[in-house]
N, CA, C, O and CB atoms as a CASP TS submission, in Angstrom:
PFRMAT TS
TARGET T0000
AUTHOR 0000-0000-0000
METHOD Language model
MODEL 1
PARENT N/A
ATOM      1  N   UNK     1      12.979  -2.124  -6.719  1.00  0.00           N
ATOM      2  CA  UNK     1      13.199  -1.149  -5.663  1.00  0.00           C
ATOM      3  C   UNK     1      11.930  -1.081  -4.812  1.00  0.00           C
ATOM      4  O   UNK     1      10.896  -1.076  -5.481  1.00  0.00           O
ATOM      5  CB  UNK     1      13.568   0.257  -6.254  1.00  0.00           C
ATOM      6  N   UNK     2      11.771  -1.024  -3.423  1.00  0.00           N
ATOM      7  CA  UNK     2      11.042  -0.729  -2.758  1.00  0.00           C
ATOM      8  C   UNK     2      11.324   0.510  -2.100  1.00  0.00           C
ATOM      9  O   UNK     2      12.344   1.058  -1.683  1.00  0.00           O
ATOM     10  CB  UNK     2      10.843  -1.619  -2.161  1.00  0.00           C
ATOM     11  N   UNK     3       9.249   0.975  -2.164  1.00  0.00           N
ATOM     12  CA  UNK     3       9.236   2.207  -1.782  1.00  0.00           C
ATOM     13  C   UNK     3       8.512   2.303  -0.782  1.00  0.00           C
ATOM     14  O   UNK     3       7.737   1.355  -0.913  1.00  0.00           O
ATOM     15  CB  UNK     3       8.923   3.008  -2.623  1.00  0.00           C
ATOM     16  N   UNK     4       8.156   3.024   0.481  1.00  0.00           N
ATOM     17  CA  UNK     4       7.932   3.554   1.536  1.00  0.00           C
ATOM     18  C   UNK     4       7.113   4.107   1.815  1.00  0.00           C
ATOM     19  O   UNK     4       7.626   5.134   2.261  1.00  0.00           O
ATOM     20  CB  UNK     4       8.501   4.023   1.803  1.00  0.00           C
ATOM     21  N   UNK     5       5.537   4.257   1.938  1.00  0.00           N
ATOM     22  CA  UNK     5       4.718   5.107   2.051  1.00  0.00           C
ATOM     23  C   UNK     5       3.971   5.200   3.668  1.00  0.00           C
ATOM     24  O   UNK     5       3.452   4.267   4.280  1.00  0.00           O
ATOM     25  CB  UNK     5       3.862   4.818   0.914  1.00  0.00           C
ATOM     26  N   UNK     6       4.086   6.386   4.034  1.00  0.00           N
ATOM     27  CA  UNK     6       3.794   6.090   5.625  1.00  0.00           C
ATOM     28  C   UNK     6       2.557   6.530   5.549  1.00  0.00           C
ATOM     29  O   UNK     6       2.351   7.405   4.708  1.00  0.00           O
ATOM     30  CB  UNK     6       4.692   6.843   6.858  1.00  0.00           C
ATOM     31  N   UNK     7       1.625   6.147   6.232  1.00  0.00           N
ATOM     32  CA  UNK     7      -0.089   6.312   5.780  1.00  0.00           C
ATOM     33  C   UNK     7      -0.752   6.558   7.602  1.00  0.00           C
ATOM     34  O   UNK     7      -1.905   6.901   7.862  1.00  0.00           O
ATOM     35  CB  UNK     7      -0.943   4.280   4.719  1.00  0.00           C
ATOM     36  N   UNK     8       0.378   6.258   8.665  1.00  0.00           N
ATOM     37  CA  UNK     8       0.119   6.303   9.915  1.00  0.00           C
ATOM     38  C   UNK     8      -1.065   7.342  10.381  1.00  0.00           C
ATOM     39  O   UNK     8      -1.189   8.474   9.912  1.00  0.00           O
ATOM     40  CB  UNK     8       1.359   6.558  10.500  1.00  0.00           C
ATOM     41  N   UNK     9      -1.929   6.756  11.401  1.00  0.00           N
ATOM     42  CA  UNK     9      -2.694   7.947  11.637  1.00  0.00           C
ATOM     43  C   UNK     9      -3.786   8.046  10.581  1.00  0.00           C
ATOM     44  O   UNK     9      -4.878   8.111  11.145  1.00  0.00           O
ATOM     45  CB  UNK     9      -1.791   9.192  11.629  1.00  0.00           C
ATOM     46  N   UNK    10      -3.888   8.080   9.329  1.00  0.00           N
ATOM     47  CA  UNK    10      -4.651   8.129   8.435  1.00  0.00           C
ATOM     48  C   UNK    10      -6.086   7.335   8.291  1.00  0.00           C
ATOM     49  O   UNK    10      -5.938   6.127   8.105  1.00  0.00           O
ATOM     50  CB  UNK    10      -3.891   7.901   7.610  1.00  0.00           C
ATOM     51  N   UNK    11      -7.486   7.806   8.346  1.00  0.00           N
ATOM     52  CA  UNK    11      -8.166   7.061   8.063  1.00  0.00           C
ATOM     53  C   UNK    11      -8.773   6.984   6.945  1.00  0.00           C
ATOM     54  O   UNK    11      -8.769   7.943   6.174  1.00  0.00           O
ATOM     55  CB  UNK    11      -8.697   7.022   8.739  1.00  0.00           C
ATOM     56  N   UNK    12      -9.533   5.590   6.597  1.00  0.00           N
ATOM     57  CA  UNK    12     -10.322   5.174   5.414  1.00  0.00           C
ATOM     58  C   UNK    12     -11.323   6.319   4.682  1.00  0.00           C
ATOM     59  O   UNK    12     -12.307   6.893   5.150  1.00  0.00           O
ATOM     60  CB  UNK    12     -11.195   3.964   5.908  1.00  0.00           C
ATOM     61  N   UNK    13     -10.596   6.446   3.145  1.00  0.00           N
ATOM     62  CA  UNK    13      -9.997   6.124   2.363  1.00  0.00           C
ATOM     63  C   UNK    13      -8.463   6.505   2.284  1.00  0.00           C
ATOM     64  O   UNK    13      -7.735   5.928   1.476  1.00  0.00           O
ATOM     65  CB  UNK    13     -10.676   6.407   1.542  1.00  0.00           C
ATOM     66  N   UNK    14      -8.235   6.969   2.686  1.00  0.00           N
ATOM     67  CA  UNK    14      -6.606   7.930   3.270  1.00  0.00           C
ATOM     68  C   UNK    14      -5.094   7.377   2.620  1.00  0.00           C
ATOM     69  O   UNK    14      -4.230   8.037   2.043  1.00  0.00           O
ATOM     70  CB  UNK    14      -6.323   7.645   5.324  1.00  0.00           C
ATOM     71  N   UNK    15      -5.135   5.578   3.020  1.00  0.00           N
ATOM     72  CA  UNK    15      -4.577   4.940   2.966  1.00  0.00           C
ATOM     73  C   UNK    15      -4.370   4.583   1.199  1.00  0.00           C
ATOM     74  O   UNK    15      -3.264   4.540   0.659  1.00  0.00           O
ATOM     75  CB  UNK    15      -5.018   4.201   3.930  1.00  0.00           C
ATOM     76  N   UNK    16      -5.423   4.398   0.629  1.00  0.00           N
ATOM     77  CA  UNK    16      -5.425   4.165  -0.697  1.00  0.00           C
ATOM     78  C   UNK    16      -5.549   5.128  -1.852  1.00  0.00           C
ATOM     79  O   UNK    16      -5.300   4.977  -3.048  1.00  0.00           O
ATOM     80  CB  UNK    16      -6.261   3.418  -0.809  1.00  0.00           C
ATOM     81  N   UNK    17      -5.981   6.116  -1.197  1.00  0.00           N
ATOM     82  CA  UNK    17      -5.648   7.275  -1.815  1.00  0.00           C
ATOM     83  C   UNK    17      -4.070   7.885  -2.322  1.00  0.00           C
ATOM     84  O   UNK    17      -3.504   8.152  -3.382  1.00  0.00           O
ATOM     85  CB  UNK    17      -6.190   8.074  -0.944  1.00  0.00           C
ATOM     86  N   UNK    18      -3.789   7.912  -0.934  1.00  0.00           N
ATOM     87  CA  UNK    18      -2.417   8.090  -1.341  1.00  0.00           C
ATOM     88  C   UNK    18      -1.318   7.008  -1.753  1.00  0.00           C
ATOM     89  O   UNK    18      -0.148   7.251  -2.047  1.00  0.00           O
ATOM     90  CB  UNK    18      -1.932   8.707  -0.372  1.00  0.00           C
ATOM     91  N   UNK    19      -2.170   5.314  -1.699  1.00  0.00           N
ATOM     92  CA  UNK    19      -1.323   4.438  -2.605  1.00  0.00           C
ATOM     93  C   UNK    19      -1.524   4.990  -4.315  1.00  0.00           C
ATOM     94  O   UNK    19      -0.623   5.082  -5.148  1.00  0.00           O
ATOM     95  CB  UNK    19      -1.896   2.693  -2.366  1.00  0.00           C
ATOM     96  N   UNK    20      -2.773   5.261  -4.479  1.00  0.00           N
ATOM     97  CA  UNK    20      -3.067   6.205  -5.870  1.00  0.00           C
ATOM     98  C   UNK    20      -2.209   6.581  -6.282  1.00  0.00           C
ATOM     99  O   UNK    20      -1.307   5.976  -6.861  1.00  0.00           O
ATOM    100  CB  UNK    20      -3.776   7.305  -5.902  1.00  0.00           C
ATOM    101  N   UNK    21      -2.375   8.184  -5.955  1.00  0.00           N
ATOM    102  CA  UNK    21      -1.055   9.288  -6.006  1.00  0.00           C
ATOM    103  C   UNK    21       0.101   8.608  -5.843  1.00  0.00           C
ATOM    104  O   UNK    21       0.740   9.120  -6.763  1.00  0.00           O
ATOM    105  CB  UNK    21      -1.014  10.443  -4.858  1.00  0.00           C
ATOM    106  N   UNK    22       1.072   7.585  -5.190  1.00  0.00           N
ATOM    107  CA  UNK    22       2.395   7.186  -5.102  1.00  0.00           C
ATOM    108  C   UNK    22       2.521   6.507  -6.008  1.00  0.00           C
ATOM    109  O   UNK    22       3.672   6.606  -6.436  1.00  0.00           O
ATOM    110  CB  UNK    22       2.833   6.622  -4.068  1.00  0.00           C
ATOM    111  N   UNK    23       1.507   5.350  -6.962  1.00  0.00           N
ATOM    112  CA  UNK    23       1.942   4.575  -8.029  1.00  0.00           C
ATOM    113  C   UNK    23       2.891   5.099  -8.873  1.00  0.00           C
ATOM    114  O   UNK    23       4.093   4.848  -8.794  1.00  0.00           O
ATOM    115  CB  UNK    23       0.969   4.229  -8.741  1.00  0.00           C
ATOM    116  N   UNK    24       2.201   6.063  -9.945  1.00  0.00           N
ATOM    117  CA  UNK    24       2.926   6.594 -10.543  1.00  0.00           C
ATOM    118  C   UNK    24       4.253   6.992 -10.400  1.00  0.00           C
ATOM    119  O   UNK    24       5.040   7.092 -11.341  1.00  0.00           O
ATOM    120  CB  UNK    24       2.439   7.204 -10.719  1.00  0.00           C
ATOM    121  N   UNK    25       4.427   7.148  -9.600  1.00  0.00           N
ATOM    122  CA  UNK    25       6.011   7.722  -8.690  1.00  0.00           C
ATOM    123  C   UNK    25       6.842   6.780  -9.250  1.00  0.00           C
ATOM    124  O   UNK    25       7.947   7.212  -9.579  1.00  0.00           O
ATOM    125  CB  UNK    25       6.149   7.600  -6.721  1.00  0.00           C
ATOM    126  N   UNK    26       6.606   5.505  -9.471  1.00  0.00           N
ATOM    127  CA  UNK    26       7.576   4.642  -9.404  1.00  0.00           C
ATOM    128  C   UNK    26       7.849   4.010 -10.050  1.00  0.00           C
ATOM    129  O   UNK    26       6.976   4.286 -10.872  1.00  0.00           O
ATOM    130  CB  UNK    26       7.630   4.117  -8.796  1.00  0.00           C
ATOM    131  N   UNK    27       8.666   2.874 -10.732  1.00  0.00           N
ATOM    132  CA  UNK    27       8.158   1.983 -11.775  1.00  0.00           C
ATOM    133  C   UNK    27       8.250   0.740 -11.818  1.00  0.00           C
ATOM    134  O   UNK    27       8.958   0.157 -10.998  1.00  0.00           O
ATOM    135  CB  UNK    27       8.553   2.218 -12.758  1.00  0.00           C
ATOM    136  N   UNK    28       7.361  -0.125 -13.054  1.00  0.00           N
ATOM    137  CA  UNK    28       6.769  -0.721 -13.224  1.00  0.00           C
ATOM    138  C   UNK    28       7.620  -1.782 -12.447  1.00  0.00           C
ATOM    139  O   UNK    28       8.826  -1.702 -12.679  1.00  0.00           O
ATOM    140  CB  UNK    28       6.347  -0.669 -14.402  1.00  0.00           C
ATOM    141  N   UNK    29       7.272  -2.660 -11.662  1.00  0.00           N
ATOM    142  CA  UNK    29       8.098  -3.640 -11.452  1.00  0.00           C
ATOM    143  C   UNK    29       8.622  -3.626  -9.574  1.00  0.00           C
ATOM    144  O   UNK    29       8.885  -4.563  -8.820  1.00  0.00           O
ATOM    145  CB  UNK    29       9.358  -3.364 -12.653  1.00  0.00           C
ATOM    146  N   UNK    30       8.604  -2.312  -9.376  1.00  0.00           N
ATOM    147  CA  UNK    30       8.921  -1.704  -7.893  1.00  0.00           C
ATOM    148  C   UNK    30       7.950  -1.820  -6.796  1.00  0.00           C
ATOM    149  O   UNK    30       6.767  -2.114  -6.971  1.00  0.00           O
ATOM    150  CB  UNK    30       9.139  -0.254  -7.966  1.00  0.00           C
ATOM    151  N   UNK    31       8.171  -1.721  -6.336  1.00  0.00           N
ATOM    152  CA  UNK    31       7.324  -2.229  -4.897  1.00  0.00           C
ATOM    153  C   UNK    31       7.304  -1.039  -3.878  1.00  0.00           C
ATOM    154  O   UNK    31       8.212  -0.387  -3.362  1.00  0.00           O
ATOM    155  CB  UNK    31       8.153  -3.646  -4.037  1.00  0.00           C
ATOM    156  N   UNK    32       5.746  -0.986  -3.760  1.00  0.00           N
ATOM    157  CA  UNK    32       5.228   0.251  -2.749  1.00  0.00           C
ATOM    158  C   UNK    32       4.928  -0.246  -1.293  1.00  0.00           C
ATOM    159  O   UNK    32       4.136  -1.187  -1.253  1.00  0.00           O
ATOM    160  CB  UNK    32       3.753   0.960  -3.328  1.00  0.00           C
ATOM    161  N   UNK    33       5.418   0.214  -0.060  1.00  0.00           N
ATOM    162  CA  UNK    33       5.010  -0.655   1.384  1.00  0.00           C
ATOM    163  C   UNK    33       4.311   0.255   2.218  1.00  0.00           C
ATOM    164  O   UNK    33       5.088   0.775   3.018  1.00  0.00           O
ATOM    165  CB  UNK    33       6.344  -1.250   2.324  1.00  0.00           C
ATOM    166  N   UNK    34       3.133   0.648   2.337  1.00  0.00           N
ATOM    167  CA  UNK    34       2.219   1.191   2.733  1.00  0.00           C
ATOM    168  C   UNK    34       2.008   0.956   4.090  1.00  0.00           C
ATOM    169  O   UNK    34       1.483  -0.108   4.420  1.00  0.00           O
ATOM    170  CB  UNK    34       1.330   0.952   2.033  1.00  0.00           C
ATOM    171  N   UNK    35       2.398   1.940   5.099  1.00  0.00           N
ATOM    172  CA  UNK    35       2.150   1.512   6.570  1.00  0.00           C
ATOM    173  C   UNK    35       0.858   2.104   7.155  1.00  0.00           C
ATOM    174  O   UNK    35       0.619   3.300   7.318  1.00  0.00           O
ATOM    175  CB  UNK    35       3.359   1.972   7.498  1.00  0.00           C
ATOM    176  N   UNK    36       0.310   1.379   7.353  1.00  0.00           N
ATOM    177  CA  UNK    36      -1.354   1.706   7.752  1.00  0.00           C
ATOM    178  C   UNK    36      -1.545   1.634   9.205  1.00  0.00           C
ATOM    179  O   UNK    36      -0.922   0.680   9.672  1.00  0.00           O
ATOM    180  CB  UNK    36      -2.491   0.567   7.086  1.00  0.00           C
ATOM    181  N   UNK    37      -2.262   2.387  10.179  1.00  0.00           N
ATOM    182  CA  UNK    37      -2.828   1.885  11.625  1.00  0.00           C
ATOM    183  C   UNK    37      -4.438   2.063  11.020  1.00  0.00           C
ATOM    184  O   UNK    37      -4.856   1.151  11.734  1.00  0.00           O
ATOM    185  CB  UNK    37      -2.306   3.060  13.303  1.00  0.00           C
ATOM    186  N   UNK    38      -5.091   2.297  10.628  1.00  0.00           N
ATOM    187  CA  UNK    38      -6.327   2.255   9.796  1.00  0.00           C
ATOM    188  C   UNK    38      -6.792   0.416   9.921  1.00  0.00           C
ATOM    189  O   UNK    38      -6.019  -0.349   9.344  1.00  0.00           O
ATOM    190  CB  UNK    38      -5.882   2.910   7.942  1.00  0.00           C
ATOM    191  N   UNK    39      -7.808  -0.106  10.531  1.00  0.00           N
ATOM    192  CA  UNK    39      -7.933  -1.693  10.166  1.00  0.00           C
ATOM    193  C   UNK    39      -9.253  -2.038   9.068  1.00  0.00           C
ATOM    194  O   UNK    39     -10.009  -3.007   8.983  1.00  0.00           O
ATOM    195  CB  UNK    39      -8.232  -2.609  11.750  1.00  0.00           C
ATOM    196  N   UNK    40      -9.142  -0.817   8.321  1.00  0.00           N
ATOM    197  CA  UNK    40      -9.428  -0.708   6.725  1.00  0.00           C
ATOM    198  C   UNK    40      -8.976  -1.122   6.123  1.00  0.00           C
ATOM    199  O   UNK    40      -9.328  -2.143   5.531  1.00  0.00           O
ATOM    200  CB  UNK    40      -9.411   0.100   6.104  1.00  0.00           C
ATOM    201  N   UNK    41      -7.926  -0.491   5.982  1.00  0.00           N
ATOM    202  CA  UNK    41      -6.225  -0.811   5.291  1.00  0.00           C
ATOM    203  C   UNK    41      -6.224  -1.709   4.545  1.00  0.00           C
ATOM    204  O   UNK    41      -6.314  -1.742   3.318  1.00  0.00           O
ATOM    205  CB  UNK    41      -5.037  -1.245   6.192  1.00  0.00           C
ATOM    206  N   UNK    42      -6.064  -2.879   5.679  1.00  0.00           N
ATOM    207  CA  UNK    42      -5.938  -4.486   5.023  1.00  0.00           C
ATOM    208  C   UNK    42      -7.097  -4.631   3.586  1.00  0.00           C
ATOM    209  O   UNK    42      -6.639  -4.555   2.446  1.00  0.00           O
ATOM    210  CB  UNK    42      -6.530  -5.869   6.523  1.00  0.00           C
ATOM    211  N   UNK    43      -8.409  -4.816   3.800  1.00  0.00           N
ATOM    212  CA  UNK    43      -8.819  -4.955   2.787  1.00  0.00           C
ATOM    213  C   UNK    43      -9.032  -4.260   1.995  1.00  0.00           C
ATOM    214  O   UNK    43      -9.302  -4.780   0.913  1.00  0.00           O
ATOM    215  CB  UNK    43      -9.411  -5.345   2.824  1.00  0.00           C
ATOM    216  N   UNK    44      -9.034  -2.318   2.091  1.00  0.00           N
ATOM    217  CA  UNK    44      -9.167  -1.705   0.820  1.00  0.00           C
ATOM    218  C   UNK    44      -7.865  -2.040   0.126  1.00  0.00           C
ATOM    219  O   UNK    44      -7.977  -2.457  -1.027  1.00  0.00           O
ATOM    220  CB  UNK    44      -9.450  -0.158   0.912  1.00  0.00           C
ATOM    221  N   UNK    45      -6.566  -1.921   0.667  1.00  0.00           N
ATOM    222  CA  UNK    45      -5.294  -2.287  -0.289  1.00  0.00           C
ATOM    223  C   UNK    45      -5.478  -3.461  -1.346  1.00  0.00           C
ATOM    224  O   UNK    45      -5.133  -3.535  -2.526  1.00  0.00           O
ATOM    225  CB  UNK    45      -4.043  -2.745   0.649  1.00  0.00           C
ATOM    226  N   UNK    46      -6.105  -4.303  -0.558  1.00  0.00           N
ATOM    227  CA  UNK    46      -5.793  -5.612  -1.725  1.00  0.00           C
ATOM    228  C   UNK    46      -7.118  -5.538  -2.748  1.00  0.00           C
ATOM    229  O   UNK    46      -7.205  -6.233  -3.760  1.00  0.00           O
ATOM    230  CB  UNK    46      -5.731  -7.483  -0.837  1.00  0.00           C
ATOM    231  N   UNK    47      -8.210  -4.505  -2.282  1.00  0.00           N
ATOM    232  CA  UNK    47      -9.573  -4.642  -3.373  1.00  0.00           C
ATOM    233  C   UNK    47      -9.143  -3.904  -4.071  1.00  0.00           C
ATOM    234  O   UNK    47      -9.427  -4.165  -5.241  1.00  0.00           O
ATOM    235  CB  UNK    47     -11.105  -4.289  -3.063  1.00  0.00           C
ATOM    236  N   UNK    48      -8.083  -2.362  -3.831  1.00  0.00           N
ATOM    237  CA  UNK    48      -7.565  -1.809  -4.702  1.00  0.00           C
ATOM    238  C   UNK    48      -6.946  -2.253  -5.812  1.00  0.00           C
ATOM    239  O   UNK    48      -7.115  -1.974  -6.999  1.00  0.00           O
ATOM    240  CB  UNK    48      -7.022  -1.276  -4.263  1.00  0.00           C
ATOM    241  N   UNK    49      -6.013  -3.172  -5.118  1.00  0.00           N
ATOM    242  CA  UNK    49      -4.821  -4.046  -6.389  1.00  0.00           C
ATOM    243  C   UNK    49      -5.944  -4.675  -7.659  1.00  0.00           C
ATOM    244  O   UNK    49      -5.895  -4.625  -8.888  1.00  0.00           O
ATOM    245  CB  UNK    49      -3.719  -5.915  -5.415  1.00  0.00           C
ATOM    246  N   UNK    50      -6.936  -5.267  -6.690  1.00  0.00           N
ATOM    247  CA  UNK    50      -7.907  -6.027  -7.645  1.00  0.00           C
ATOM    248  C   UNK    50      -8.101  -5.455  -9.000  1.00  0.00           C
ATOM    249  O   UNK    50      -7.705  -5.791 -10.116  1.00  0.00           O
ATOM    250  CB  UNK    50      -9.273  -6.110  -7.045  1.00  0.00           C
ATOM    251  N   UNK    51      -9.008  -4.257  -8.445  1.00  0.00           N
ATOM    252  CA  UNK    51      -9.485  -3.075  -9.305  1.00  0.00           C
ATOM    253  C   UNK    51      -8.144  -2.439 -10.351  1.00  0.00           C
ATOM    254  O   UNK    51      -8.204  -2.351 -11.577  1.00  0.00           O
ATOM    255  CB  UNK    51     -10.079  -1.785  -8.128  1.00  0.00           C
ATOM    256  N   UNK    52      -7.144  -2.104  -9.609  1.00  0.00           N
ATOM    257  CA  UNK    52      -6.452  -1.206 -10.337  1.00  0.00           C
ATOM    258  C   UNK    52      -5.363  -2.096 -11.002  1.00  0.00           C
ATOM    259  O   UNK    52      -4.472  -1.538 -11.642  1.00  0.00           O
ATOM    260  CB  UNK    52      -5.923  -0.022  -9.463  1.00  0.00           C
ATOM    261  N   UNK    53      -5.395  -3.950 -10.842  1.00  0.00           N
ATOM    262  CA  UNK    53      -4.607  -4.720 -12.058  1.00  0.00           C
ATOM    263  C   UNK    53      -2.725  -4.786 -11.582  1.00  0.00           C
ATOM    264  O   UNK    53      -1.788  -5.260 -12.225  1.00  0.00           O
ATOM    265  CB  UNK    53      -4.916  -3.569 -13.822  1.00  0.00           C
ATOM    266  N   UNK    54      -2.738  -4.004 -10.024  1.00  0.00           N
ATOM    267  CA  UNK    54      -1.556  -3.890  -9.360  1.00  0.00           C
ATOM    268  C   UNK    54      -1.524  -5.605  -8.781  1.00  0.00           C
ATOM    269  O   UNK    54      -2.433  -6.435  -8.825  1.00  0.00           O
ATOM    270  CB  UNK    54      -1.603  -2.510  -8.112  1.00  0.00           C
ATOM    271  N   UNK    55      -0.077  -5.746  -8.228  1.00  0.00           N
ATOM    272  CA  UNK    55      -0.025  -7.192  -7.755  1.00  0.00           C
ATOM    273  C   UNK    55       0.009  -7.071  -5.717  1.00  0.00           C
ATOM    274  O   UNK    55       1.015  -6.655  -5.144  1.00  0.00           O
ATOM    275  CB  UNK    55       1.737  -8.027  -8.620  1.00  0.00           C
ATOM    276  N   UNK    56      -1.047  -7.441  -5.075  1.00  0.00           N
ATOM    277  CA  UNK    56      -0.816  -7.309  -3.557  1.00  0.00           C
ATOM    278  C   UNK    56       0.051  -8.784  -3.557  1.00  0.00           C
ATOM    279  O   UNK    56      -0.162  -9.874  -4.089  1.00  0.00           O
ATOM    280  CB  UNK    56      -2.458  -7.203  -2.430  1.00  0.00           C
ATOM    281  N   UNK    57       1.518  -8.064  -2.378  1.00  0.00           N
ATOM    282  CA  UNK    57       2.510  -8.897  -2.152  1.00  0.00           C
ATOM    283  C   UNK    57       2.142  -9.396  -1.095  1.00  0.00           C
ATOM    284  O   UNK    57       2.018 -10.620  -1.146  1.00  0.00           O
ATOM    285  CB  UNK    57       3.719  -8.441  -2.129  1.00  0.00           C
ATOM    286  N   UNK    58       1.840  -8.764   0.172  1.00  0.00           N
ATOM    287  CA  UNK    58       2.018  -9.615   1.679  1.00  0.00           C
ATOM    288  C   UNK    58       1.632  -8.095   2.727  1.00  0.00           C
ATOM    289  O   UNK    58       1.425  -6.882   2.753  1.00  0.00           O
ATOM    290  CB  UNK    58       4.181 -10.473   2.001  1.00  0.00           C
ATOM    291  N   UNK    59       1.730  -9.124   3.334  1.00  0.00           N
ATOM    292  CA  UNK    59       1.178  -8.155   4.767  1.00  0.00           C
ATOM    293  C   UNK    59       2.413  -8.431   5.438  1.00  0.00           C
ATOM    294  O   UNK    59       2.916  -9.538   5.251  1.00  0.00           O
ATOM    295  CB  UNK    59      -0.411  -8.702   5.827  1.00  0.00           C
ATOM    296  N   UNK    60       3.009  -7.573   6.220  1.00  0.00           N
ATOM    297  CA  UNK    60       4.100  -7.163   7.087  1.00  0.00           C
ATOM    298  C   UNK    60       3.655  -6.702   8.172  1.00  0.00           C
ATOM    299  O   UNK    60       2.458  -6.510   8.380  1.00  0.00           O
ATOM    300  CB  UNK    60       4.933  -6.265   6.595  1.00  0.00           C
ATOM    301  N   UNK    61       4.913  -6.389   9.288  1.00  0.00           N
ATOM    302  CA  UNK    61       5.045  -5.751  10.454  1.00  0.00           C
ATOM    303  C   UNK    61       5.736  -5.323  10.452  1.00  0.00           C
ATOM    304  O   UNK    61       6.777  -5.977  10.394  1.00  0.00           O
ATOM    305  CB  UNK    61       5.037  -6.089  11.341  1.00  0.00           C
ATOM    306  N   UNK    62       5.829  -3.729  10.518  1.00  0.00           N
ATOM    307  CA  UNK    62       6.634  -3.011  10.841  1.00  0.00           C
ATOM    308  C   UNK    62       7.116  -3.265  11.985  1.00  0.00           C
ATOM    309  O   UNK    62       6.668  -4.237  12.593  1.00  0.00           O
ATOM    310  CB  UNK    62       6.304  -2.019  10.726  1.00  0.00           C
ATOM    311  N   UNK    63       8.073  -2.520  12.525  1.00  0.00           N
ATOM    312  CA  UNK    63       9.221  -2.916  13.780  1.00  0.00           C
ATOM    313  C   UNK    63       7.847  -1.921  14.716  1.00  0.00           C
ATOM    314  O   UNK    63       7.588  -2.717  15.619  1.00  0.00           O
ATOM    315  CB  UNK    63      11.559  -2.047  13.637  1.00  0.00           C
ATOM    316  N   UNK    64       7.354  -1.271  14.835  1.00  0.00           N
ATOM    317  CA  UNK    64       6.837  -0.345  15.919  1.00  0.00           C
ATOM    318  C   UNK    64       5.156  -1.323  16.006  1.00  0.00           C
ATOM    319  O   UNK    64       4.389  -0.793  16.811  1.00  0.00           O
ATOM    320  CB  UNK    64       6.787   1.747  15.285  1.00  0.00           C
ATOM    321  N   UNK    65       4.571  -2.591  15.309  1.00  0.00           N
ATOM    322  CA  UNK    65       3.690  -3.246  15.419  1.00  0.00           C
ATOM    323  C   UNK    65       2.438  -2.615  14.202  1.00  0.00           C
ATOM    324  O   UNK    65       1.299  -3.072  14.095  1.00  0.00           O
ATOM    325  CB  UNK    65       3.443  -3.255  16.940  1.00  0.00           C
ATOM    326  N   UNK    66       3.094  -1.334  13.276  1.00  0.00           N
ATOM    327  CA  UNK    66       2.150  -1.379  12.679  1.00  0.00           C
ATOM    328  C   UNK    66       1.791  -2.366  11.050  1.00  0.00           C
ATOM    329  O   UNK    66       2.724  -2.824  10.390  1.00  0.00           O
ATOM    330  CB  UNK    66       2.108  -0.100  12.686  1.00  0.00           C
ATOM    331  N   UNK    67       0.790  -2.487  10.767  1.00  0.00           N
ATOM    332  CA  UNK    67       0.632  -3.402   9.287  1.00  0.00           C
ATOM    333  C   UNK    67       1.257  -2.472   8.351  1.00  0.00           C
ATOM    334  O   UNK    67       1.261  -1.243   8.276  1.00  0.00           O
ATOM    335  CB  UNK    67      -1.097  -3.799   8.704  1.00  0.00           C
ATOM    336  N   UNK    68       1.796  -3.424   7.645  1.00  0.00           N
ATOM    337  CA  UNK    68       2.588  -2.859   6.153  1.00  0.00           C
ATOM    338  C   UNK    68       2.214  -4.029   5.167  1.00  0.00           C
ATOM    339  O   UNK    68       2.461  -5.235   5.186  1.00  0.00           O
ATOM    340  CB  UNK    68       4.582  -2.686   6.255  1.00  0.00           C
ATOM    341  N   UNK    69       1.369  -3.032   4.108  1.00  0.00           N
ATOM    342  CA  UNK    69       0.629  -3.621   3.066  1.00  0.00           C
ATOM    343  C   UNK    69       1.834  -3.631   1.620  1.00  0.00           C
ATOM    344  O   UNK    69       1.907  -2.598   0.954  1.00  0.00           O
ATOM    345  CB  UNK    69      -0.932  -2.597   2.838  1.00  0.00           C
ATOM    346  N   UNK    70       2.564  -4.639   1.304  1.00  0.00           N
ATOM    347  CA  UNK    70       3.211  -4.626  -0.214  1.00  0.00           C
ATOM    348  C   UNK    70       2.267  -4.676  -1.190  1.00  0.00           C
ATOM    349  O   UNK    70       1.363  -5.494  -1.362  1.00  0.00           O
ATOM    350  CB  UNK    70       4.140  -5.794  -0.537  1.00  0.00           C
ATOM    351  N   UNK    71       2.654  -3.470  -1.964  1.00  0.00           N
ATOM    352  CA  UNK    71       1.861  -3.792  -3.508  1.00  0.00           C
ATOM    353  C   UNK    71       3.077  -3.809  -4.842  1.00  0.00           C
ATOM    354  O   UNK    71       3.945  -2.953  -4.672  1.00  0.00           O
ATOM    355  CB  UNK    71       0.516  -2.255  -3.900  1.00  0.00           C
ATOM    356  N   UNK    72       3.227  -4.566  -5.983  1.00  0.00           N
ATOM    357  CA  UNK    72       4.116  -4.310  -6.876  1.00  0.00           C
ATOM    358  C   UNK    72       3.546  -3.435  -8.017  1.00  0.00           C
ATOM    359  O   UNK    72       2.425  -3.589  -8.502  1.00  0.00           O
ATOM    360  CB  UNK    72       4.644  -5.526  -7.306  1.00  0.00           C
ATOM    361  N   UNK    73       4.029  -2.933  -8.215  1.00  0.00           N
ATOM    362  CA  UNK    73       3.545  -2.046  -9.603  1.00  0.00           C
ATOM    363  C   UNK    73       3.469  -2.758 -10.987  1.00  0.00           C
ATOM    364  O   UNK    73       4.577  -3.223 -11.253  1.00  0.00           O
ATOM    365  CB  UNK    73       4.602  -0.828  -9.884  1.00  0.00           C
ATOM    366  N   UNK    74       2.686  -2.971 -11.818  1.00  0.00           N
ATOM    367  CA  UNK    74       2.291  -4.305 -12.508  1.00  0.00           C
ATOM    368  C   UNK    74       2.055  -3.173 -13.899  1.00  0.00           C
ATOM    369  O   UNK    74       2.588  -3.651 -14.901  1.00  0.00           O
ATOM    370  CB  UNK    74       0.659  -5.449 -11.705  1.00  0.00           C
ATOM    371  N   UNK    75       1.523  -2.086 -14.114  1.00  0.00           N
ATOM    372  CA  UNK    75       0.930  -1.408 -15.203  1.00  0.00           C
ATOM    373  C   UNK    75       1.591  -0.213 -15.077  1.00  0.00           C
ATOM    374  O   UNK    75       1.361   0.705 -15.865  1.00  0.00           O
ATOM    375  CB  UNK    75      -0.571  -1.292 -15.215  1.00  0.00           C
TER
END
């Protein structure tokens, strides 16, 4: 299942913070899509995954041009 996290507007740390808080939400195996205008974003998401043992899927485009960061839930 993929899940939806709108992070718009938000700046660094903002974005990964609240990928934090949403993990849990979901489970293991599901997929979180984090929409960022932040050009943080990109690399705290995937140093996060690093750190926190999550799997970074891909970078997207949302339909309105903003980045959408996939992460899978791994732990």
């Amino acid at each position: 299942m993929r899940h939806e996290l709108d992070c718009r507007g938000l700046r660094c740390p903002a974005p990964v913070i609240a990928l934090a808080k949403a993990l849990p939400t979901v489970e293991v195996g599901d997929e979180i899509a984090v929409a960022a205008t932040d050009v943080a974003a990109r690399v705290d998401v995937q140093a996060w995954c690093r750190m926190r043992g999550q799997e970074y899927v891909a970078a997207e485009m949302a339909e309105d041009g903003t980045p959408v960061y996939v992460v899978r839930r791994l732990l």
